[in-house]
N, C-alpha and C positions, 0 to 999 in steps of 0.2 A: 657665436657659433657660426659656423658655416654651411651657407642651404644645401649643400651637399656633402656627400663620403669624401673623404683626404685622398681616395684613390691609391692608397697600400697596397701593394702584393703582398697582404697578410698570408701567411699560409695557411690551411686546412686543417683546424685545432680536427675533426671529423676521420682523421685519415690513420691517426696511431691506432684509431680502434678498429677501422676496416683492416688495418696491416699486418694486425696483430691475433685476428680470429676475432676478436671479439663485437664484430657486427649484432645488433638484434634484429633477424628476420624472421619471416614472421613461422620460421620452419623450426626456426631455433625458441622458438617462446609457446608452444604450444602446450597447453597443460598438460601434466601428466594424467596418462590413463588414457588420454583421449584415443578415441577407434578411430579406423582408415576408409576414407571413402575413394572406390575409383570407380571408374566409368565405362561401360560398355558401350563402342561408339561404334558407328555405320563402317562398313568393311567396301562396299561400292557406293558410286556418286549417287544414284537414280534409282529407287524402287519403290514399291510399297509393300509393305512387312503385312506378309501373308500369318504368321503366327510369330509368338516371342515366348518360347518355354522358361519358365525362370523358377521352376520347381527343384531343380537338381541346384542354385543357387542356391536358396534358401535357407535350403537344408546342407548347404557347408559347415564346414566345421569354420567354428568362430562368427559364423554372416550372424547380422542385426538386424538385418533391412536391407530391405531390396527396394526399390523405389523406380517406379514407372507414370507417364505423365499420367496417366488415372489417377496414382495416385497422390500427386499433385494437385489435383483439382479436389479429389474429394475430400482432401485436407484445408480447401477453401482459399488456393491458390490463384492467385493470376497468374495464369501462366505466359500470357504471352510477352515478350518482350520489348520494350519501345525501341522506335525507331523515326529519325529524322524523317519525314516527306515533304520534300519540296511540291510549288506552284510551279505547273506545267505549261508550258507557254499559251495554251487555250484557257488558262485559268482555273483550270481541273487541279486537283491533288494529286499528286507521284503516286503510285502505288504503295500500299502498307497491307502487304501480306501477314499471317501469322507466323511470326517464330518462334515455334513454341521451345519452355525451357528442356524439354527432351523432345524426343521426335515423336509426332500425332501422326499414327499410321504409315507415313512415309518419310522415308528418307532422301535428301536434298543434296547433301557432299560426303566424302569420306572421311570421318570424323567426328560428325556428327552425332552429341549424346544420345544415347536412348534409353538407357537403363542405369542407376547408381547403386551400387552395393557397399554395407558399408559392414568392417569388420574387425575382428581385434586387432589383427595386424596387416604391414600392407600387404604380404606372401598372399594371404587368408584371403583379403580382397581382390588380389589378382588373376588367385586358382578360382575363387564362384565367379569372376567375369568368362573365366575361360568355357565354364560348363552350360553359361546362355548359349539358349539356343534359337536362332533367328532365320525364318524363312522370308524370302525376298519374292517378287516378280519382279525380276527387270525391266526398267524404261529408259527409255533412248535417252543419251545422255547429252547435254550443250556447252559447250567449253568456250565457242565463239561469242563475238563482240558483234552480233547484226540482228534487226528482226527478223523473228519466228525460230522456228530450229521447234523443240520437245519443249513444250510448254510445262512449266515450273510453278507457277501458282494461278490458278484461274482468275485471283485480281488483276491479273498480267498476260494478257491474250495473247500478246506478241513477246512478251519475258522483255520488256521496255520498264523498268520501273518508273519511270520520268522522262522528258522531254521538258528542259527548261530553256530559257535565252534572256539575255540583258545586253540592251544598248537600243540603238536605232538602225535596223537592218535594212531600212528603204538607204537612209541617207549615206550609209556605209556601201552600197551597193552602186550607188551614186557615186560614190567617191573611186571607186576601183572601176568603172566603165572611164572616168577622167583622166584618170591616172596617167601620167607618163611611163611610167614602168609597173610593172606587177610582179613579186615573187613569190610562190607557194613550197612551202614543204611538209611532205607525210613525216611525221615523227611520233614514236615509240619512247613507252613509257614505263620498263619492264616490271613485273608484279615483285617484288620481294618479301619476306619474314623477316620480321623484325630479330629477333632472336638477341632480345634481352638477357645478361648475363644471367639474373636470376630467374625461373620458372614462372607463372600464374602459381597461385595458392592461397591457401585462404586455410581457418579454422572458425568454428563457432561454439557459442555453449548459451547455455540454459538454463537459469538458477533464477529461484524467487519472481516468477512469471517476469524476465526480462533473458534479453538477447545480447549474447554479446557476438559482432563479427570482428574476425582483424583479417584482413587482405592485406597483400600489396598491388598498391595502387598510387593515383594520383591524387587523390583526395577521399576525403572520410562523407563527405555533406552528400554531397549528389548518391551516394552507395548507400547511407540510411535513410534519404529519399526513396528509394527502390526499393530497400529492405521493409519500410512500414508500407508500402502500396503492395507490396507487391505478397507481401504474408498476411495483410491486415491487421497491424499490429499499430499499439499508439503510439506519438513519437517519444513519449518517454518510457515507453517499453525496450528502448533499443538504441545500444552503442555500439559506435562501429573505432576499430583503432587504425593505425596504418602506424608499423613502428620505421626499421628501414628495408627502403627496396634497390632492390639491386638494375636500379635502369627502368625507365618507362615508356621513350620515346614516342607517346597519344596512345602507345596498346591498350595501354594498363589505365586509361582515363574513364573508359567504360566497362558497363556492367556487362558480365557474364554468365551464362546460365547453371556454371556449376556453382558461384555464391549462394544460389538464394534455394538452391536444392543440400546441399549442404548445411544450409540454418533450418531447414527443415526437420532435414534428419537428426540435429542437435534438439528441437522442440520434442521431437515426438519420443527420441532416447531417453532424453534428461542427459543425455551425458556429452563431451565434447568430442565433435567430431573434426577432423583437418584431411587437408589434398593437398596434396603439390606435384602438379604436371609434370612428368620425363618430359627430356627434348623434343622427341618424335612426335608427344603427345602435343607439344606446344607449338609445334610447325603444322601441324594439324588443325588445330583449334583457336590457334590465337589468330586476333585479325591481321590481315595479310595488309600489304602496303603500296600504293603505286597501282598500276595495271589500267593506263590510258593508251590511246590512240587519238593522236590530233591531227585534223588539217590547219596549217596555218598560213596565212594570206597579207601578204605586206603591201601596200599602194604607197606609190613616190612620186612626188615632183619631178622636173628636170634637173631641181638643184639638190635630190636625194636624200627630200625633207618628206618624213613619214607624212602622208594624209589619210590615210584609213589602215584598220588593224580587226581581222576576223580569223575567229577559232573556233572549228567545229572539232568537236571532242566525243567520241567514244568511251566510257568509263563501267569496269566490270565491277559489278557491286558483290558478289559472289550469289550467293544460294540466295539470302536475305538481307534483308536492310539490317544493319549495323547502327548503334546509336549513332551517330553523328553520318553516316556516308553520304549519303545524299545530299549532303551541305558540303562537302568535303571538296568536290571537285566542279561545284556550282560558284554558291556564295562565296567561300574561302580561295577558292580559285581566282574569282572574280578583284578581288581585292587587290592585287597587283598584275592587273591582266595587261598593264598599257607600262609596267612598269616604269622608269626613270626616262621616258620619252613622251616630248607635247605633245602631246595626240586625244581628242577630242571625237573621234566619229571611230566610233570600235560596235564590234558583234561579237558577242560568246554566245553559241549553242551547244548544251550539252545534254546528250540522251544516254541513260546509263540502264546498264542490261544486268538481268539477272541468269546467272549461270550455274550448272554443276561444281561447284566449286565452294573455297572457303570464303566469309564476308573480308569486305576491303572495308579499313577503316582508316583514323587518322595516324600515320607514322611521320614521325619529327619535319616538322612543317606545314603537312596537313592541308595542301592544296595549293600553299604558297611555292613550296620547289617544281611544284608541277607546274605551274605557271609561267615559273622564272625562267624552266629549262628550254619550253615551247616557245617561250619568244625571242632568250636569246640564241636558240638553235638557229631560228630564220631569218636574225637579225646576220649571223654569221652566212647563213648564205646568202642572202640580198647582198651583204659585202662585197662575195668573190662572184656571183652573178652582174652585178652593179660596177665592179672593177673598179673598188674603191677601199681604201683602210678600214679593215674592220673596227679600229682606234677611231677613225676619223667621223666614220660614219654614228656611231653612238655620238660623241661630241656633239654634233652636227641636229641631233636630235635632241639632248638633252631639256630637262625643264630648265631655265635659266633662275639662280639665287634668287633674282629680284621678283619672280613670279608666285615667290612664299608668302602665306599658305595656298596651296595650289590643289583646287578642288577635280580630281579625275573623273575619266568620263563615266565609271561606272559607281561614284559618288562618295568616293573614300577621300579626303583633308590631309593632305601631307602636310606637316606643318614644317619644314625647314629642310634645306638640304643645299650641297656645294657640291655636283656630280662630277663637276668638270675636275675639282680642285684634287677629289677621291681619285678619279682615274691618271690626271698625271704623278700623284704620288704612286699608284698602281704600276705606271710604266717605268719611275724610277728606280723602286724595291725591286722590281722582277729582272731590272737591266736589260726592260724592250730592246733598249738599241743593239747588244749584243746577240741576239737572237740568231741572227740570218752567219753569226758566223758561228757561232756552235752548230749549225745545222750544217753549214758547210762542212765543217773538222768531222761531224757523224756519218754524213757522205762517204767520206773516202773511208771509213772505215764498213760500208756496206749497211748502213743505218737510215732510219728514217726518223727524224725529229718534227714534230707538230707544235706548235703554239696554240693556245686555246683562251679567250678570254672571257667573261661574264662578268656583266653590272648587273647586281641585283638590288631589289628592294625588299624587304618585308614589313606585313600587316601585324604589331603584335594583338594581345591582347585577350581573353574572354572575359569571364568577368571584371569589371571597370571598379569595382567597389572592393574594398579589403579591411579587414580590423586585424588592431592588436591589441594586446594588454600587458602590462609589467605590472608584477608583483616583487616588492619588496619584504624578504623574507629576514626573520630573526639575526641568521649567522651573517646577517652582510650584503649576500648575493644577492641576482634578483633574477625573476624568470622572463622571457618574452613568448608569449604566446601569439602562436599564428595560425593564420589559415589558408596556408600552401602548404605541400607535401614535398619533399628532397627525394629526388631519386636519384641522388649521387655527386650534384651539382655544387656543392658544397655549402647550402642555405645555414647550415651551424655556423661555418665561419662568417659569411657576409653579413649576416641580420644582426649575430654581435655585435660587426665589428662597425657598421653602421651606427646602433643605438650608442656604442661607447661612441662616436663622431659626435652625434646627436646631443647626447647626454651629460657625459663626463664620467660615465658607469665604468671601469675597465672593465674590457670583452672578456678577461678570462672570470670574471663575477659573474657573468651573465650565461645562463644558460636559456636556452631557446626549447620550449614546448611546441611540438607540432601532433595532429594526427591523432587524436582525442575527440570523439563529438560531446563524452561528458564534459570537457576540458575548456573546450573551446567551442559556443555556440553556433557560430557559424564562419564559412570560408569558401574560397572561391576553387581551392587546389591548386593543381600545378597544372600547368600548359598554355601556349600561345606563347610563351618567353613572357610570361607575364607576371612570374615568380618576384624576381628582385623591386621590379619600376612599382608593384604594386601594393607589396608587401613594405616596403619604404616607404612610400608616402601614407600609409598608417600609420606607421613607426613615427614618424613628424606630426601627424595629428597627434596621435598619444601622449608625447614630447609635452607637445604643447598645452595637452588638458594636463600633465603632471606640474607643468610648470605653473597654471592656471593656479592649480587646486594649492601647492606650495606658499606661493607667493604673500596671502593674505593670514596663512599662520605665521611665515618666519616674519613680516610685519611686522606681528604682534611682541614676535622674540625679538627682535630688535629694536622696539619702541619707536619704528617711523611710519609712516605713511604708506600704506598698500604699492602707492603710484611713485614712492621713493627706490623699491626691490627692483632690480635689475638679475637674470640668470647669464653672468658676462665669464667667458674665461671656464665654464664648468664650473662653477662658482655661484650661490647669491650673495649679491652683496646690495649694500645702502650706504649711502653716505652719512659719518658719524658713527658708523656701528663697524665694532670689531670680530664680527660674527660673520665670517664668509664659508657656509656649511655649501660642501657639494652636496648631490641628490641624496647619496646613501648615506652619510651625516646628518642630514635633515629626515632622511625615514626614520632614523635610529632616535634622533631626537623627540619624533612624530610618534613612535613606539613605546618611549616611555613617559609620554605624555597620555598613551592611551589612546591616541587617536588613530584609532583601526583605519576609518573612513581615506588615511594620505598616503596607505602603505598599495593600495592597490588601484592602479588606471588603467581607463577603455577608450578606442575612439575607431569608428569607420573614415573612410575616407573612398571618395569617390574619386578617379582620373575624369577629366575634362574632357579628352580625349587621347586618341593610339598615338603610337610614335612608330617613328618607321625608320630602323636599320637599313643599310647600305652599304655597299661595298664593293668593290672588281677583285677579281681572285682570276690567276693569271696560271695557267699551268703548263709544263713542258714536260710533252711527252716523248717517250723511244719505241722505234718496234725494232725489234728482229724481222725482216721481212721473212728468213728462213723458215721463223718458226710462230710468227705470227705473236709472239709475246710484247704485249705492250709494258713500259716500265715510266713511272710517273718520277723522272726527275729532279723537275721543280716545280714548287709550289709557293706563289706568294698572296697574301690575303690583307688588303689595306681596308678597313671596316671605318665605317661614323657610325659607333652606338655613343656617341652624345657620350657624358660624363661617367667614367668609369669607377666603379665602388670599388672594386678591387680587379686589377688588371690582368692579375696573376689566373684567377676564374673565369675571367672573361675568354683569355688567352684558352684558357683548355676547354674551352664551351666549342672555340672554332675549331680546333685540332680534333675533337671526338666529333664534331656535326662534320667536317673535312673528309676525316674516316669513312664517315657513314657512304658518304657522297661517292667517294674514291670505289667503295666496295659493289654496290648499284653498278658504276660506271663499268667497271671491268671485271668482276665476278659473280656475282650476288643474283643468281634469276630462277625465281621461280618455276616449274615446268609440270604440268597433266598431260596425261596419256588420251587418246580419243576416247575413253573409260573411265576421266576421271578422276585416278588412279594418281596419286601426287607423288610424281618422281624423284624430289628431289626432296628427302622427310627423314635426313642424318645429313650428321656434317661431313661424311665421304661424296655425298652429293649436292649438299650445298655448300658454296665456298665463302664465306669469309672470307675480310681481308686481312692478311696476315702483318705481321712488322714489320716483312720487308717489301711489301706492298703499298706503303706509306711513307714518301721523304718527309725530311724536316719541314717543319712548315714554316715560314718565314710571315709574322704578323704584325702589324702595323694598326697602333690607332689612329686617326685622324679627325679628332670629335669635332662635329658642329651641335652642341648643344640643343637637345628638344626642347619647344616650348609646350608639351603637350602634360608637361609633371615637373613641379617643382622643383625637383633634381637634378634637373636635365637629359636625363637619361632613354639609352633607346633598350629595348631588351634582346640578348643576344643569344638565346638558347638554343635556336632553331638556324642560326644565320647561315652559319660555315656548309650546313646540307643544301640551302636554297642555291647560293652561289656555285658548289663542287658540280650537280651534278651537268650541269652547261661549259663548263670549262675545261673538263675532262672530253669530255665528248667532240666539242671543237677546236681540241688540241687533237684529238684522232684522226676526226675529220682533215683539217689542215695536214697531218702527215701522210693522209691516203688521197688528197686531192689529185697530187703530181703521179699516183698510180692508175689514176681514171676511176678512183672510186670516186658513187655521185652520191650514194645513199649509206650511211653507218648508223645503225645504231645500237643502243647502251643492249646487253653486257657485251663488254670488247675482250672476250676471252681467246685467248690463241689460236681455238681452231674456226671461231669467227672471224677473226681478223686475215688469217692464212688465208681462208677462201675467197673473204672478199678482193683479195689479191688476183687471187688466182682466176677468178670468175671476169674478173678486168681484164687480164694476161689474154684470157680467152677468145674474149670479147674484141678483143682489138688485133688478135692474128683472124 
């Protein structure tokens, strides 16, 4: 066998059924009969709810329930919500206000639940939302990124949720008084919505004192964690499913307050009740993405060799802490802060504010593209400050091959990497050297062209541990059961087509169980690009107990010696014996011998440690100076994710995270009004990137194999966003340098781009 995937561009056995309608989401499985729950949410940022008439709801035609946090609680709810708090640089705790699962007296942004109704149909549930009725006193609303402003929760004096820092600040301070040269720049970091193809939604039901939920989500474990804490219920009172979801990007990784108010209203009916968020409703409520502000600070030698690296960050957490936020643009940040340069004396400080507004949580990356962007934004300008190749000056820093494993200053183990070897094949795919004369030819045509480049790193990883199990069934086939969740990425095709690598199973025998907590005990889910490198090396454990448990029955069937059995070729065999049974030949044999015990195998397996993807992604952009439109030309992306299982998924992992990047960089932003009031909450106001807003993207492997999993494998789910959105930006930058712009940043939408033109023009008559 071989320790790893054959690396196939198997196609997407997953994709006739998405193509063809026949998806199962979780809108489309909902039992019949089941009633409709919607939601009556805060209409301004900041009040406190002077009264909430819900008597003319009630008494709709069709309402079941009406459901307010009262009655949450007196149902023996927790209601409040978890939420990450970091250690605050004095050693104190971040703040952990209440969020509760509707709003307790006051309301905190626009969107926020406060009432659930739930009703025969969804008309029924929308008209009794309409006829609440809710009195407010308004309170000064805070939209800003600074201390003080309208205080938001009295755990929070200053609306500071944290004050964190990691590194050495005397010595780094030190470092920048010595310095030969110093460059700083303020960089922005715009808020976005995710705005996953499919909706948030969920259903629940209630039969024979047990729960069922199904969500779409990233995982089933951590959701029926919340769902027995948080209803008080035992863990074998409650199964939760996740069938398919249509996109997750870290939104969909945590809990939400309408799940576990939803399983409520199924307990207390008896009957099944389901939601599924409109768009508006879901730009609303679902956690929002991005929304820093950093200063960043680079110190040089003479020979423009980095000696120190400091980032003070401003980060908006929104109303409340979000399960994960507070780690998101701390610790996860922190994790490639010094990215693919030797640099050993760094400072991150980051104080994050609570505001009028919606929670900021993890979106695809999840602190690692916010990191990437911030360094190689000021890497680009120390270049053209420093009056040196941007190409050259990376080089010049780089961690050198021989330096692996290369322990960072903020204490993450790279274990392998070839930067240099990455970035010249970067320059050769993109045709660097051609560069300066396409710019030239776009010249005379009244054009302005930019080059833009980005070396990035990324952290993969959350949980480190994963199981599988294959069941060998009667007709042949066999199941693999896992414990990640697919949101689209193709895990039916790879995990097959891996175990038939592994195995000798053919992939179209093998059907892959996910998203079960009856089903499958436990699992880690999806996120951190941690799907395949980890879900794989379970799949090799498993392998291995099957071949374990195999070996000393067909022994027996071949009259030789246990330590005669070899699993060679897909095959066992022994020497002397004409009996060479693949797997599902020896289950079949195992079966009607009776031996239940060899049709079915488990095994955990734990990574050692992360692996860390890399890559330069090279971009060429065009403006219309006229009219301020930027048009993203070319794109090329030469990645080391180490050993590829299938190239063909890898390839469209970077072209959808690329998208993402592309859309951030030049449309995609967020916007509140001094009120709150979120402007941009339909897609006539917010922009997506459209098809022709995206070139080809020209992709390139160049694997240095990880030592940090058997496989070799790096995980690339997250990679193509970490790299896009610094490459777009200082391919901008680069085209508005020679205009006198000093300062650009992401979204580069036309009538941004126009002014900062024009603001230059100005400036300089």
């Amino acid at each position: 066998m071989e320790k790893f995937g054959k690396s196939q561009p198997v196609k997407r056995v997953e994709d006739t059924r998405f193509l063809t309608g026949h998806g199962q989401y979780v809108d489309d499985i909902t039992p019949v009969g089941a009633l409709f729950a919607a939601y009556f949410r805060s209409s301004v940022a900041h009040a406190d709810i002077t009264s909430l008439d819900l008597d003319a709801a009630k008494s709709a035609d069709g309402v079941h329930l009406v459901v307010t946090l009262e009655d949450l609680e007196a149902a023996g709810l927790k209601v409040a919500m978890d939420g990450t708090q970091m250690q605050n640089r004095d050693g104190t705790k971040g703040a952990g206000p209440e969020r509760p699962m509707l709003a307790r007296n006051r309301v905190r942004f626009v969107g926020e639940p406060v009432a659930m109704v739930v009703a025969e149909t969804p008309e029924q549930a929308r008209d009794a939302i309409e006829m609440i009725l809710m009195e407010t006193e308004d309170l000064p609303v805070k939209t800003d990124l600074a201390v003080g402003g309208p205080v938001l929760h009295p755990e929070a004096p200053d609306n500071m949720a944290f004050d964190w820092g990691l590194g050495d600040e005397a010595a780094t301070e030190e470092a920048f008084q010595d310095a030969a040269q110093t460059v700083s720049l303020s960089i922005h970091d715009n808020r976005v919505i995710v705005n996953s193809i499919e909706p948030r939604g969920c259903y629940a039901e209630w039969a024979k004192d047990r729960l069922h939920l199904s969500y779409g989500g990233q995982g089933v474990w951590g959701m029926k964690a919340q769902i027995v804490d948080k209803l008080g219920l035992e863990p074998e009172q409650v199964r939760v499913t996740t069938t398919d979801v249509g996109g997750g990007f870290g939104m969909k990784a945590m809990p939400y307050p309408e799940y576990f108010s939803v399983a409520h209203a199924a307990r207390v009916l008896g009957r099944p009740v389901r939601w599924m968020s409109d768009r508006t409703e879901a730009m609303l409520s679902d956690n929002h993405g991005r929304d820093l502000t950093s200063v960043a600070e680079l110190a040089f030698d003479a020979d423009h060799r980095i000696t120190a690296y400091r980032v003070k960050t401003l980060c908006n957490m929104g109303a409340y802490n979000s399960h994960f936020a507070q780690a998101i643009q701390t610790q996860l940040f922190s994790r490639v802060l010094m990215g693919v340069y030797d640099v050993q004396t760094t400072w991150l400080q980051v104080e994050g504010y609570y505001t009028n507004t919606t929670q900021v949580d993890a979106y695809r990356g999840a602190g690692r593209p916010e990191a990437i962007y911030v360094l190689e934004r000021v890497m680009d300008r120390a270049a053209r400050e420093l009056g040196i190749d941007p190409w050259e000056l990376r080089r010049r820093n780089f961690i050198k091959p021989e330096s692996f494993p290369y322990l960072t200053a903020t204490g993450e183990t790279y274990d392998v990497g070839d930067f240099d070897m990455i970035l010249n094949r970067g320059a050769e795919e993109s045709d660097a050297q051609g560069f300066e004369a396409r710019r030239a030819s776009d010249a005379k045509r009244g054009l302005l062209r930019g080059q833009g480049l980005c070396y990035y790193i990324e952290s993969i990883l959350g949980d480190a541990s994963e199981g599988a199990k294959v069941e060998f069934h009667e007709d042949g086939n066999a199941s693999l059961y896992v414990g990640t969740q697919s949101n689209g990425q193709g895990h039916e095709t790879v995990y097959a087509q891996f175990l038939a690598d592994q195995s000798g199973i053919p992939a179209d025998r093998i059907t892959v169980v996910q998203g079960d907590s009856d089903r499958i005990a436990q699992g880690g889910g999806t996120g951190g690009s941690r799907s395949v490198t980890t879900q794989s090396n379970a799949a090799l454990a498993t392998v291995d107990v099957i071949i374990a448990a195999f070996t000393p029955y067909l022994a027996d069937k071949m009259g030789v010696e246990e330590s005669d059995v070899s699993f060679d070729d897909e095959t066992f065999r022994a020497p002397g014996s004409n009996l060479t049974p693949t797997l599902l030949e020896a289950a079949e044999i195992a079966r009607a011998d009776g031996r239940q015990d060899l049709l079915t195998h488990e095994a955990r397996a734990t990574l050692p440690g992360r692996s860390f993807p890399n890559g330069a992604h090279v971009a060429e952009i065009v403006i219309d100076p006229e009219t301020g439109i930027v048009t993203v030309d070319r794109y090329t992306v030469v990645d080391d994710f180490g050993n590829l299982i299938n190239p063909m998924l890898a390839e469209g992992q970077v072209h959808g995270g690329v998208a993402q990047g592309i859309g951030q960089a030049l449309s995609e932003h967020v916007v509140y009004d001094e009120e709150g009031q979120l402007l941009t909450a339909t897609f006539m106001d917010y922009a997506l990137p459209r098809a022709a807003d995206v070139p080809m993207i020209e992709f390139t492997s160049q694997p240095v194999p990880s030592t940090a999993n058997p496989m070799g494998m790096k995980g690339c789910g997250e990679a193509g966003t970490v790299g896009a959105l610094a490459a777009i930006a200082n391919a901008v930058q680069d085209a508005l340098w020679e205009q006198g712009v000093r300062q650009a940043d992401m979204p580069f939408t036309p009538l941004k781009v126009w002014e900062l033109m024009q603001d230059d023009i100005i400036a300089a008559e």
